[in-house]
C-alpha positions in Angstrom: -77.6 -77.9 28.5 -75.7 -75.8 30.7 -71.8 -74.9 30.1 -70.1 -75.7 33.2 -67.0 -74.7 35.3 -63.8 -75.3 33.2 -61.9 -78.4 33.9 -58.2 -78.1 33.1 -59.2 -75.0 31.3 -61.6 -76.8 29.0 -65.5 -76.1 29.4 -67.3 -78.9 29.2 -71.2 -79.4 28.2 -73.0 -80.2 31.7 -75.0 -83.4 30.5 -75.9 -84.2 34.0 -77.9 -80.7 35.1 -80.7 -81.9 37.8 -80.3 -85.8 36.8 -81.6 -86.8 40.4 -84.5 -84.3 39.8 -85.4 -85.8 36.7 -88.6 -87.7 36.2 -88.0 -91.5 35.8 -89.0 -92.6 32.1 -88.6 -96.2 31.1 -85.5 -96.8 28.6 -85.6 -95.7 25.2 -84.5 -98.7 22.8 -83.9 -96.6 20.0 -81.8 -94.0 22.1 -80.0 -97.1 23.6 -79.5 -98.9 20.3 -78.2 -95.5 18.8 -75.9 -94.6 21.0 -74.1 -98.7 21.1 -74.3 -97.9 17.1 -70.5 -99.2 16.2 -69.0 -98.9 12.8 -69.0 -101.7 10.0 -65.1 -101.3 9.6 -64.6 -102.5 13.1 -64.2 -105.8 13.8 -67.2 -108.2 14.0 -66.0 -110.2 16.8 -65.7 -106.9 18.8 -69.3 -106.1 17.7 -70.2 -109.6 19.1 -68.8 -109.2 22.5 -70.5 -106.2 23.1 -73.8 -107.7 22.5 -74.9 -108.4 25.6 -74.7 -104.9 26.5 -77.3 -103.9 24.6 -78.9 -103.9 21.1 -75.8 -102.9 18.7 -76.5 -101.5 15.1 -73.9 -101.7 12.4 -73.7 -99.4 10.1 -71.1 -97.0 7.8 -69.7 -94.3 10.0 -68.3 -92.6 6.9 -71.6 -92.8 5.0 -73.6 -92.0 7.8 -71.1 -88.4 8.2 -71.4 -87.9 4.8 -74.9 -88.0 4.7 -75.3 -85.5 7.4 -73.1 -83.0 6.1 -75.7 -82.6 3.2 -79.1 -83.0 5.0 -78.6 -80.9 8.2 -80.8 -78.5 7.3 -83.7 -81.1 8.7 -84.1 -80.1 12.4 -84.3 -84.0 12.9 -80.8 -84.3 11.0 -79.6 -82.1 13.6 -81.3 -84.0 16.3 -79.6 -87.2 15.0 -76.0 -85.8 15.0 -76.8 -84.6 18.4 -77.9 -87.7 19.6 -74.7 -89.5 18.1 -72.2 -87.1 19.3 -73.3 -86.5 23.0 -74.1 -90.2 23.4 -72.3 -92.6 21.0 -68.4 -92.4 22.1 -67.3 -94.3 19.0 -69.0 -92.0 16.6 -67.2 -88.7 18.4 -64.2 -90.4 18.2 -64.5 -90.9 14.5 -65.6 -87.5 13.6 -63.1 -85.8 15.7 -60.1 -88.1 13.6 -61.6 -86.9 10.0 -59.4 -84.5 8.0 -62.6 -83.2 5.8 -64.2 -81.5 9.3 -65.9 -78.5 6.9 -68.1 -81.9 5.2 -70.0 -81.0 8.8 -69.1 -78.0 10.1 -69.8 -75.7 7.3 -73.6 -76.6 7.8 -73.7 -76.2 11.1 -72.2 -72.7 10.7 -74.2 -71.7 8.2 -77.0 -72.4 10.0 -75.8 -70.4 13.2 -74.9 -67.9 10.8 -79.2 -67.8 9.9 -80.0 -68.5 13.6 -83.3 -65.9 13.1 -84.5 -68.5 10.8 -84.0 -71.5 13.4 -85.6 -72.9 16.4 -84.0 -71.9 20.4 -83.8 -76.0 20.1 -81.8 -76.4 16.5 -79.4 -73.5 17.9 -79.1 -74.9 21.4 -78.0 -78.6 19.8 -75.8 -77.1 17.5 -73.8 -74.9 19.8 -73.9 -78.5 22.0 -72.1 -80.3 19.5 -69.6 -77.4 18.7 -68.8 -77.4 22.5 -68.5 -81.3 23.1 -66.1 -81.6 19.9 -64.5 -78.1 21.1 -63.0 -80.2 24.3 -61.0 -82.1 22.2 -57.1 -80.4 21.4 -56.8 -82.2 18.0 -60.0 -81.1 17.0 -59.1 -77.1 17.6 -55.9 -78.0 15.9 -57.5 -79.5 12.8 -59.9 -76.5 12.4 -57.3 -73.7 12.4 -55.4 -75.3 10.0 -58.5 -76.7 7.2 -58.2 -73.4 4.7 -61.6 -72.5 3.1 -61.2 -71.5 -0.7 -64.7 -69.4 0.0 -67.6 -69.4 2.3 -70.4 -68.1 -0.6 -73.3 -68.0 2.7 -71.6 -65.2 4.6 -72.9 -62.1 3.2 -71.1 -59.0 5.3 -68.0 -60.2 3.9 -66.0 -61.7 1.1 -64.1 -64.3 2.6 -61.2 -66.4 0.8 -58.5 -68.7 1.6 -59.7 -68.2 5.7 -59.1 -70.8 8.1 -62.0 -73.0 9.2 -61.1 -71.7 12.7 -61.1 -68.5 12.0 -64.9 -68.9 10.5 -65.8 -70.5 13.5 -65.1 -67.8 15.7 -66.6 -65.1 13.1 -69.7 -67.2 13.0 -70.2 -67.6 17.0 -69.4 -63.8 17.9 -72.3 -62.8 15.4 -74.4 -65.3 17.2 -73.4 -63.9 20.7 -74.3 -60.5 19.1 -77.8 -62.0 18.0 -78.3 -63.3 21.0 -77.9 -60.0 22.5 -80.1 -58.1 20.7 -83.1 -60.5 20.0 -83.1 -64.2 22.4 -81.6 -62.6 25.3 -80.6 -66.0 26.7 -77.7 -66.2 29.1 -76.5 -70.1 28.9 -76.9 -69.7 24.6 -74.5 -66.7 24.9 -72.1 -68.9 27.8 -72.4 -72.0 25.5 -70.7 -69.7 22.4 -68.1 -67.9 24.7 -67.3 -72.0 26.4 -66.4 -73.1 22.5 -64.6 -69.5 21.5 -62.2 -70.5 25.2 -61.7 -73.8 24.2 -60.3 -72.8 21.1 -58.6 -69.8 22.6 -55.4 -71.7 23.2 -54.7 -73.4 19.7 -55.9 -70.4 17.4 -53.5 -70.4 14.3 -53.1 -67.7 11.9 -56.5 -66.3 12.9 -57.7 -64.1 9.8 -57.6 -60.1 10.6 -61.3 -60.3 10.3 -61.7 -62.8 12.8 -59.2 -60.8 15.0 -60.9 -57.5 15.0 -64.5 -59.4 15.6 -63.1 -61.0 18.4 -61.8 -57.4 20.0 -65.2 -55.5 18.7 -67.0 -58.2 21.1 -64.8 -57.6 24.1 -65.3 -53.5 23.3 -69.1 -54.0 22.7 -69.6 -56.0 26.2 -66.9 -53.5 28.3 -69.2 -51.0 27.2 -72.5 -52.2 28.4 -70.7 -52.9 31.3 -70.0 -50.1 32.0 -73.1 -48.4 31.0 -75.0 -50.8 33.6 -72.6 -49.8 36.3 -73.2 -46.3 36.0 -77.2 -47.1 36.3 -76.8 -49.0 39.2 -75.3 -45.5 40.7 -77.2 -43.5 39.1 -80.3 -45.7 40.7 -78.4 -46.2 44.5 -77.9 -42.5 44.8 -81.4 -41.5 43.5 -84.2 -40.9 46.2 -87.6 -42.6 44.7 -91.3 -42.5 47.1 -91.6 -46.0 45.7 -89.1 -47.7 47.9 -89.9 -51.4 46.9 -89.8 -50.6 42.9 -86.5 -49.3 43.2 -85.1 -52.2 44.9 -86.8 -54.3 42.4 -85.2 -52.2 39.3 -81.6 -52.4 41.2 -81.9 -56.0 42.0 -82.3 -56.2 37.6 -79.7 -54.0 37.3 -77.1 -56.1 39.7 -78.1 -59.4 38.0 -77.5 -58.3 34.5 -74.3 -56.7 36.3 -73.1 -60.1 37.5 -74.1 -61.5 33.9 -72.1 -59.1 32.1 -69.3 -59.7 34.0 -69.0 -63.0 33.8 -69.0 -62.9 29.6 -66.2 -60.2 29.8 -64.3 -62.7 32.2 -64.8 -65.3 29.7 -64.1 -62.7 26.7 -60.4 -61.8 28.6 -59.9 -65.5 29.2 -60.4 -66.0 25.1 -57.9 -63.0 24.4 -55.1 -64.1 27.1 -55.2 -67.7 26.2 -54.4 -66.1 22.4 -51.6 -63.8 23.9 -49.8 -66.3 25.9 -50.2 -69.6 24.1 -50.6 -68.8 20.4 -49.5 -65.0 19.5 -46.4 -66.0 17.6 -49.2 -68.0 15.6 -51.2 -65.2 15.2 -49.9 -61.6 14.2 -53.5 -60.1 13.6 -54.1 -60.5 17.1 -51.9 -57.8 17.3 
């Protein structure tokens, strides 16, 4: 899953990436039957006309997000939610209208917050699902203003009375800085930065701490900018007898470049959506 160009200033997960180059598999019933899922509350004669479309499972929507808010910790939990939320419309539309979000998002930051314990897959679907429910406005609404009594998992920190919001965007920096140092993988660290801009424009009453995370991570990535920029001088103006090498070396040193500047575009995008949309919202900013 790659994070592609921003519609309307929203990034969107690219579900499509290379569908034509895909190989052909026959269709999954269980996928299809999961994703025409529809909840027992609607009503049945709704269900009914809907049948010919496929096989249509009816089921609690509120047990079924109850009961992944306590079992997420199973990599196929988090495969399930997945599943549900990239393909099963009615399901994202129910989760996005909830008013207890932290039932499922505090697990799925928690676990981002132990990302060295968890698969590239279990990271990748998470950030997925952050991102998809990230394009909805009422959902970046509803997060900044759910207050968190504590968040006992988060260990650098004492944190009370902060905004579900402001945890969110706490939470993803540290995973971009993870990234960073240990996986090194560009569309993980685009997928973060996508979620951080689409919540850019609604932040309210971001906590200081989240503020000053927020400007470390533009200061952090300005700086390896510009250390990379001075190596790719340093590199064009030095004389080596091993022409080929060095255009290999600068060739590394322009791609990483490029890669870096893209996250600080992204970074400035996050920061200037704050400043001109939300700063009376947000002081700390500041």
């Amino acid at each position: 899953m790659n994070e592609s160009i921003p519609t309307d200033g929203v990034y969107m997960s690219d579900s499509n990436t290379n569908v034509k180059d895909a190989p052909a598999f026959h269709e999954n019933p269980y996928c299809k039957a999961l994703n025409n899922a529809k909840d027992i509350q609607f009503d049945h004669a709704d269900v009914e006309g809907n049948a010919q479309n496929g096989p249509v499972v009816s089921l609690s929507f509120a047990s079924l997000f109850d009961a992944l808010g306590t079992c997420l910790k199973d990599e196929s939990s988090v495969l399930l939610l997945y599943s549900l939320v990239h393909g099963n419309c009615d399901f994202q539309e129910y989760v996005l209208v909830r008013t207890d979000l932290d039932t499922l998002l505090m697990p799925i930051l928690e676990m981002l917050y132990n990302a060295s314990r968890k698969t590239s897959n279990q990271i990748y679907m998470l950030l997925i699902i952050l991102l998809i429910l990230s394009q909805d406005s009422t959902f970046n609404a509803s997060v900044h203003k759910l207050v968190l009594p504590s968040v006992p998992w988060y260990q650098e920190r004492l944190m009370h009375q902060t905004s579900l919001g402001s945890l969110m965007v706490v939470v993803l920096i540290r995973t971009i800085k993870y990234n960073l140092s240990k996986l090194r993988d560009v569309y993980l660290h685009t997928n973060c930065l996508a979620i951080l801009a689409n919540m850019g424009p609604h932040a309210h009453k971001l906590s200081a701490y989240a503020s000053q995370r927020l400007v470390s991570l533009f200061d952090m990535l300005s700086r390896k900018y510009a250390k990379l920029a001075e190596l790719k001088n340093d590199k064009a103006l030095k004389v080596t007898p091993d022409q080929m090498e060095a255009d290999i070396i600068s060739d590394d040193t322009s791609t990483e470049l490029h890669i870096y500047t893209d996250f600080l575009r992204i970074v400035l995008e996050i920061i200037n959506a704050i400043l001109t949309y939300a700063l009376p919202r947000n002081p700390e900013v500041c």
